[in-house]
C-alpha positions in Angstrom: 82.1 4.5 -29.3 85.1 6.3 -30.6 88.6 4.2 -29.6 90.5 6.6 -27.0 93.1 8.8 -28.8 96.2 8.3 -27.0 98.3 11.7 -27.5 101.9 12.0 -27.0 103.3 11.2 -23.4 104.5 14.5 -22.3 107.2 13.4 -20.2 107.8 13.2 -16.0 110.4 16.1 -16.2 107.1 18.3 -16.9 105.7 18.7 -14.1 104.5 17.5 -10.7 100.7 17.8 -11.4 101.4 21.7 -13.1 104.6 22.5 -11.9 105.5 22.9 -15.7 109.4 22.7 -16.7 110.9 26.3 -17.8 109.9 26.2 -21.6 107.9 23.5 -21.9 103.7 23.8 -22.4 101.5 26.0 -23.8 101.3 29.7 -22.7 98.6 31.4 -21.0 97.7 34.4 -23.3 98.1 37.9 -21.6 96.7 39.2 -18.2 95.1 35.9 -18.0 94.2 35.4 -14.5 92.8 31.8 -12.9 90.5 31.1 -10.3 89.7 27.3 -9.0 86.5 25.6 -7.7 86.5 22.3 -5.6 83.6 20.1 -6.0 82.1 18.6 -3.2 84.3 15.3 -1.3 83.8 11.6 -2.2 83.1 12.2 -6.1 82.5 8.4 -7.5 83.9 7.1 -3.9 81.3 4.9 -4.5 82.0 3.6 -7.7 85.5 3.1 -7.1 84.7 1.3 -3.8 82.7 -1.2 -5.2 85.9 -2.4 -7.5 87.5 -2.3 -4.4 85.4 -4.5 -2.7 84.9 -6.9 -5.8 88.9 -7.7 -5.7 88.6 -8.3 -1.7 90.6 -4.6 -1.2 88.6 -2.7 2.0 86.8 0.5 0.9 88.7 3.9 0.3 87.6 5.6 3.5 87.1 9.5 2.8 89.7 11.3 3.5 89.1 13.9 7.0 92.9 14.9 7.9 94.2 18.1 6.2 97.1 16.3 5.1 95.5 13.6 3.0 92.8 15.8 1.5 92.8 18.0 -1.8 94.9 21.2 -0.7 92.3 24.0 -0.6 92.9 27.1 -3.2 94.0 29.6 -1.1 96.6 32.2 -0.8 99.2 29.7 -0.1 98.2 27.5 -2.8 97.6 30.1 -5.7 100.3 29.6 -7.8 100.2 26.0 -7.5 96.7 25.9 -8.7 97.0 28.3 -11.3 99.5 26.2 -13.0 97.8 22.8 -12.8 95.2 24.7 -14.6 97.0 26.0 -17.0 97.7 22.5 -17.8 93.7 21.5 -17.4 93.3 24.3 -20.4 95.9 23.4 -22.6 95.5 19.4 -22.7 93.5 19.0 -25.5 89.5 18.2 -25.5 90.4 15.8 -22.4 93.7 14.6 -20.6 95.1 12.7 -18.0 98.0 12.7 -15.2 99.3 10.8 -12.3 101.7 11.3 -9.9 103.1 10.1 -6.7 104.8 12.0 -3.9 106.7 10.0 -1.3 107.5 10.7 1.9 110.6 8.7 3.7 108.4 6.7 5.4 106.8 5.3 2.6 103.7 7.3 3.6 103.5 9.7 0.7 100.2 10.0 -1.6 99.0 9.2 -5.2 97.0 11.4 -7.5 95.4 10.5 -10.9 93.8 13.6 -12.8 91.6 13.0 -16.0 90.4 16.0 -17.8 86.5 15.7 -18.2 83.8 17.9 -20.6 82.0 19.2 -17.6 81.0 19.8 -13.9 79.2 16.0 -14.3 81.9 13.5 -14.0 81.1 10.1 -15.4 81.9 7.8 -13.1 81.7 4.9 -14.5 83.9 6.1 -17.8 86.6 7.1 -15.2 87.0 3.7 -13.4 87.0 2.0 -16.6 89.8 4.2 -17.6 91.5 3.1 -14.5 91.1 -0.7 -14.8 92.5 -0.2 -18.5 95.8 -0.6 -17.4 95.8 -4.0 -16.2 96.7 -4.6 -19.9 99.7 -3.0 -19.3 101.1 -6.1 -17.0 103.1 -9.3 -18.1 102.4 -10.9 -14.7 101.8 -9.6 -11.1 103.5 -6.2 -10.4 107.0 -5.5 -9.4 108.8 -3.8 -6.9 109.6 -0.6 -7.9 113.2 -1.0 -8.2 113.0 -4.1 -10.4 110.2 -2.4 -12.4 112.4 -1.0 -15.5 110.5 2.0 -16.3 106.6 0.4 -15.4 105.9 2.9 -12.9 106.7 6.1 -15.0 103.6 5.5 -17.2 100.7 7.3 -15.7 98.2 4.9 -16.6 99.9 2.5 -14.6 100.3 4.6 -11.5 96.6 5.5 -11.9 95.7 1.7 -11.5 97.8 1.2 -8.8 96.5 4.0 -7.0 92.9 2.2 -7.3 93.8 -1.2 -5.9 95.9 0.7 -2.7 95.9 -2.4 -1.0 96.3 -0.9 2.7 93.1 -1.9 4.8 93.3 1.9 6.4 93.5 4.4 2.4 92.3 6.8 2.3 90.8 8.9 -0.8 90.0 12.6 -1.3 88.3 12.9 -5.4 86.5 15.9 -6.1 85.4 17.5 -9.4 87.9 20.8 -10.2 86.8 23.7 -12.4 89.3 25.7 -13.5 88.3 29.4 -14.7 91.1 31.9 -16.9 89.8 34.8 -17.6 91.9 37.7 -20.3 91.7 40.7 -20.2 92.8 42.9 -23.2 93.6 46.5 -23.8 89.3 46.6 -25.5 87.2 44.9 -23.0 85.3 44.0 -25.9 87.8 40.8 -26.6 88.1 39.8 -23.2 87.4 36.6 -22.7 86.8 33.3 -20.0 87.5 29.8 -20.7 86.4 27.0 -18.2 88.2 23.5 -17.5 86.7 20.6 -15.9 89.5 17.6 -13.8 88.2 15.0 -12.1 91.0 14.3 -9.4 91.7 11.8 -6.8 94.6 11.9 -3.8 95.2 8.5 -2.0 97.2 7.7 0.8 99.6 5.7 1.3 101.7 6.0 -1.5 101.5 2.1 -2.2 104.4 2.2 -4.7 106.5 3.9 -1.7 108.5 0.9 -0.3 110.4 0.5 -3.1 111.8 -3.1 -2.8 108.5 -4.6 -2.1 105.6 -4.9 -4.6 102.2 -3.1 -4.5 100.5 -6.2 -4.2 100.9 -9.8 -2.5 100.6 -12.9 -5.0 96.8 -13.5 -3.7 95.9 -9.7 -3.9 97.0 -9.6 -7.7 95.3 -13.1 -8.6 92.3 -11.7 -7.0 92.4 -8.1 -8.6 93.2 -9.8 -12.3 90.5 -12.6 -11.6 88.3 -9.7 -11.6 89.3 -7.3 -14.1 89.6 -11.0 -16.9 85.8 -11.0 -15.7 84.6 -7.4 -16.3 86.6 -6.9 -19.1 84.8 -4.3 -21.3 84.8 -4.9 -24.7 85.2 -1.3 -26.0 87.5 1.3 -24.3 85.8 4.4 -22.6 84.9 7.1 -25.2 87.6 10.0 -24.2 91.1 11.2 -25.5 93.6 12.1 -23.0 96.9 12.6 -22.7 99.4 11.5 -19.8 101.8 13.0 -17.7 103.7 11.3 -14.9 106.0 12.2 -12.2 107.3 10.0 -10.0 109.0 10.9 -6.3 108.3 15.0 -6.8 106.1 17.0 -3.7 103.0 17.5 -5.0 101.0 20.9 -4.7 
């Protein structure tokens, strides 16, 4: 397998999963127009439960209440969803983002999106992608406010996001196919391209109490006893490039 192409880290002041920065990404070209498909609920729930369960952490429990589900592409969430897609479209071959939104009471979400070839997500390739970050830890997580900069990398928010630790997350992941169709003066050059996101929202937001860390000392020993264990030898097959924002409302 190819190594995974890491491309340039974008930067959080881009976006807050689309919400692009004036300036900044790639243009749509003209009269293009974007319309959104949401796969069906609990896309590799199991998969990701079973890495749950292997580090002791209870099972993601699908997500039911509005508020802790994948908003639905409607009127009120259009322009929302056209933008995230423009940023599907324009990530290169595959990408990746995560982001946290936080309410006061610590009760925010998480999301981690990974750009994929097609309507068949590979499960296995995106928990992988996931437990990659373990790497990125000297020692068991920090709080937040003693993190220096940790919890701005995506991947890292991504992994976190995995291993919620509360007994009652929640998890929403669904398969999103983005369509932008152009239209030009000859309708002979219109044309449509199609984008493919696997994307998850959990809840809590376990990075949201931000003098306490994500994880107790026997949860971490446990989740790194694991991942030392299961450590593949080659990293998952896929480019992607990562986009975090931290504290924003997302969609």
């Amino acid at each position: 397998m190819a190594p995974v192409k890491v491309l340039p880290l974008l930067g959080a002041t881009l976006c807050v999963l689309g919400k692009t920065a004036p300036g900044e990404g790639a243009q749509p070209g003209p009269n293009a127009t974007y319309t959104v498909k949401l796969g069906s609920e609990g896309a590799c729930l199991s998969e990701i439960n079973n890495v749950r369960e292997a580090a002791g952490l209870s099972k993601f429990v699908q997500a039911s209440e509005p508020d802790k589900k994948i908003p639905a592409y409607d009127d009120d969430g259009k322009q929302t969803w056209e933008s995230f897609c423009k940023d599907v479209l324009r990530a290169g071959k595959n990408g990746s983002k995560a982001s946290i939104s936080g309410d006061d009471d610590g009760d925010g979400a998480m999301h981690s999106m990974m750009v994929i070839e097609s309507e068949k997500v590979n499960c296995q390739s995106v928990v992988d992608r996931w437990k990659e970050a373990y790497k990125g830890f000297s020692g068991m997580p920090p709080a937040p406010v003693q993190s220096s900069g940790l919890y701005e990398r995506p991947d890292i928010v991504m992994f976190v996001s995995l291993f919620t630790p509360s007994s009652a997350a929640t998890a929403d992941c669904r398969v999103v196919t983005c369509t932008e169709t152009t239209t030009l003066t000859d309708p002979k050059q219109n044309s449509e391209t199609r984008g493919y996101a696997f994307f998850c929202k959990t809840v809590p937001n376990a990075l949201g109490e931000g003098g306490t860390p994500p994880f107790t000392k026997e949860q971490w020993e446990k989740i790194a006893s694991i991942l030392k264990a299961s450590s593949p030898a080659v990293v998952p097959s896929f480019s992607f490039v990562l986009l975090a924002a931290v504290g924003g409302v997302l969609l």
